[in-house]
C-alpha positions as CSV (number, residue, x, y, z in Angstrom):
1,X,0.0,0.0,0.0
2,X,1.5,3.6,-0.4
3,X,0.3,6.2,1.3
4,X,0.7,9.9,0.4
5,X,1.3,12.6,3.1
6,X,-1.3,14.4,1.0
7,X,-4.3,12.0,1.3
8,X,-3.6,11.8,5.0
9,X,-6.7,12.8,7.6
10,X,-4.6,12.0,10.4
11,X,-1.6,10.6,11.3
12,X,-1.5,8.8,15.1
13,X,-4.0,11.6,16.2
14,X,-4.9,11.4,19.6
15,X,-8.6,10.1,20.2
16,X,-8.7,10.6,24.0
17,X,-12.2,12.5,24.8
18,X,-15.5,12.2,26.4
19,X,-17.8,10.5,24.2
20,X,-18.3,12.1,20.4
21,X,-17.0,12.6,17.6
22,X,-13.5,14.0,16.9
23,X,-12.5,15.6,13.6
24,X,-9.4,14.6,11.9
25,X,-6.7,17.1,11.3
26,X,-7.1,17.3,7.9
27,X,-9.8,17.8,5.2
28,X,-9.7,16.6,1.9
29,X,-9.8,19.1,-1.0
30,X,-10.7,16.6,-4.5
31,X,-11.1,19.7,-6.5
32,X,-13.8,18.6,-7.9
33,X,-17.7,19.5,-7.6
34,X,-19.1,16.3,-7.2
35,X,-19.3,12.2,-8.2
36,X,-16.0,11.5,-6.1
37,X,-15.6,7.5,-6.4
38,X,-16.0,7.3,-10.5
39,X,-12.8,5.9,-12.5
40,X,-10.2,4.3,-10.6
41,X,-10.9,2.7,-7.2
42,X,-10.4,4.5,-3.6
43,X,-10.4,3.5,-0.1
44,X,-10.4,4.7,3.3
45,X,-8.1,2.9,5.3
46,X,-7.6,3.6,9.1
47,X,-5.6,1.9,12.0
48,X,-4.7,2.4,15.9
49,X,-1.3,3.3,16.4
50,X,-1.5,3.2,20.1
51,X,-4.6,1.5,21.8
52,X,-7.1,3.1,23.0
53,X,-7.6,3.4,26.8
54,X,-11.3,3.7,28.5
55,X,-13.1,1.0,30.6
56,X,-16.4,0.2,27.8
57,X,-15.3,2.7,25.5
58,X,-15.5,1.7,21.9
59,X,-14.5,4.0,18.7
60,X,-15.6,3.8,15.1
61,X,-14.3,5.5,11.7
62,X,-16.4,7.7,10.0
63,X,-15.5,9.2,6.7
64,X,-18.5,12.4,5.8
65,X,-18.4,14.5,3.2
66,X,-19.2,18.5,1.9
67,X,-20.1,20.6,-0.9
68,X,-19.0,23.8,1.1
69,X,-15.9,22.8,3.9
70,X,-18.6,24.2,6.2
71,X,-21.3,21.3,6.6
72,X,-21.0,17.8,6.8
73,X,-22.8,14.6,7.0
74,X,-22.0,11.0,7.2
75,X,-21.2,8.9,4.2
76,X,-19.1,5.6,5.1
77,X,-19.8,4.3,9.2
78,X,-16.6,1.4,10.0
79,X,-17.8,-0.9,12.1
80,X,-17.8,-0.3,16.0
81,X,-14.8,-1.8,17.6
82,X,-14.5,-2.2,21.6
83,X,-11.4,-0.5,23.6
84,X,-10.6,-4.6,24.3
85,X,-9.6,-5.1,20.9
86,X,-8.9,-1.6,19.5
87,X,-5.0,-2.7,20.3
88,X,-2.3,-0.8,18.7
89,X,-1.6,-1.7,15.4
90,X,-5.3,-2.7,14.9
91,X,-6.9,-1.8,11.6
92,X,-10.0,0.0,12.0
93,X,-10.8,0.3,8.6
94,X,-10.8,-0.6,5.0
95,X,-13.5,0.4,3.2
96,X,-13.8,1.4,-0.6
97,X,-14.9,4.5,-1.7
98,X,-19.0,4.7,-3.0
99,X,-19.6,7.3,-6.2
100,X,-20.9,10.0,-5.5
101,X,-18.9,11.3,-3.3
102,X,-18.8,15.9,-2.7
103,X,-16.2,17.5,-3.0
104,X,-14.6,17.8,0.6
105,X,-14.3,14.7,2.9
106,X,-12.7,14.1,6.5
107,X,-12.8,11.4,8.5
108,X,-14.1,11.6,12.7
109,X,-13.1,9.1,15.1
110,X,-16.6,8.2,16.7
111,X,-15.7,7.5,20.3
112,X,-18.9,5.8,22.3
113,X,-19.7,4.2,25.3
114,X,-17.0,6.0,27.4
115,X,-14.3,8.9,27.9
116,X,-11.1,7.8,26.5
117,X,-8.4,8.7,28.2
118,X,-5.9,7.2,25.7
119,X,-5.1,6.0,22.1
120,X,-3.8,7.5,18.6
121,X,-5.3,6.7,15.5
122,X,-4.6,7.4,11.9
123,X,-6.4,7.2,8.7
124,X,-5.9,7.8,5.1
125,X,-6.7,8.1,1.3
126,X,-5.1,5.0,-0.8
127,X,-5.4,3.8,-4.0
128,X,-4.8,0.3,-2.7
129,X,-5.1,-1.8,-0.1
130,X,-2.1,-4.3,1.4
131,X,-3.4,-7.4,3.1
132,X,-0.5,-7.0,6.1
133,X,-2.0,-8.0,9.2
134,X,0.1,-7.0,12.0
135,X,1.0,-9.3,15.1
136,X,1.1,-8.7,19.0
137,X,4.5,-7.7,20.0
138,X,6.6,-11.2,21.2
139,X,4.0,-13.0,18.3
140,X,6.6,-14.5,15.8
141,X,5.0,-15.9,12.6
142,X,6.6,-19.0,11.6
């Protein structure tokens, strides 16, 4: 998978709050007015980098979209994933861009459940997707 500093929402963002939504760094500019998704293939991939800390907390990756940078609504919900196994290294996401798409898009961490009081995630615009699955630390794969 390659991933361009340019497509990046966020890169190991801290996702420690009280229960809500928290907007990644960046926003997306495609430059164009609408029907984001036709031609080539696009997904939103997104991972822990550090797990996330909060007794029955659980955090999910939204990606929304705009016509105007100003107003936003939900396009793409990841699937709910529980403090327990949001471990770091975990993928959160990988999820293939629909058509139709506006012009602006951003991702938000969706924290439920519980405050957080711990955790970094990241999350990004690829063109592909690599089928590396990543391993506790002290796991060897033989």
């Amino acid at each position: 998978m390659f991933i361009d500093s340019q497509e990046a929402f966020a890169e190991a963002q801290s996702v420690a709050a009280a229960a809500g939504d928290i907007t990644s760094t960046n926003v997306y500019d495609t430059g164009a007015a609408a029907d984001i998704g036709i031609g080539e293939n696009m997904y939103l991939t997104a991972k822990m980098n550090a797990a996330l800390v909060g007794a029955g907390a659980s955090i999910q990756v939204v990606l929304q979209d705009s016509a105007d940078n100003s107003s936003f609504a939900d396009k793409i919900v990841g699937p709910t994933v529980g403090v327990a196994t949001a471990t770091a290294n975990k993928n959160l996401a990988k999820i293939k861009l629909p058509i139709g798409l506006r012009r602006y898009l951003r991702v938000v961490f969706r924290i439920s459940g519980a405050t957080t009081t711990g955790g970094t995630a990241s999350a990004y615009l690829v063109k592909d997707l690599d089928a590396q699955q990543y391993l506790p630390s002290g796991v060897s794969a033989t």
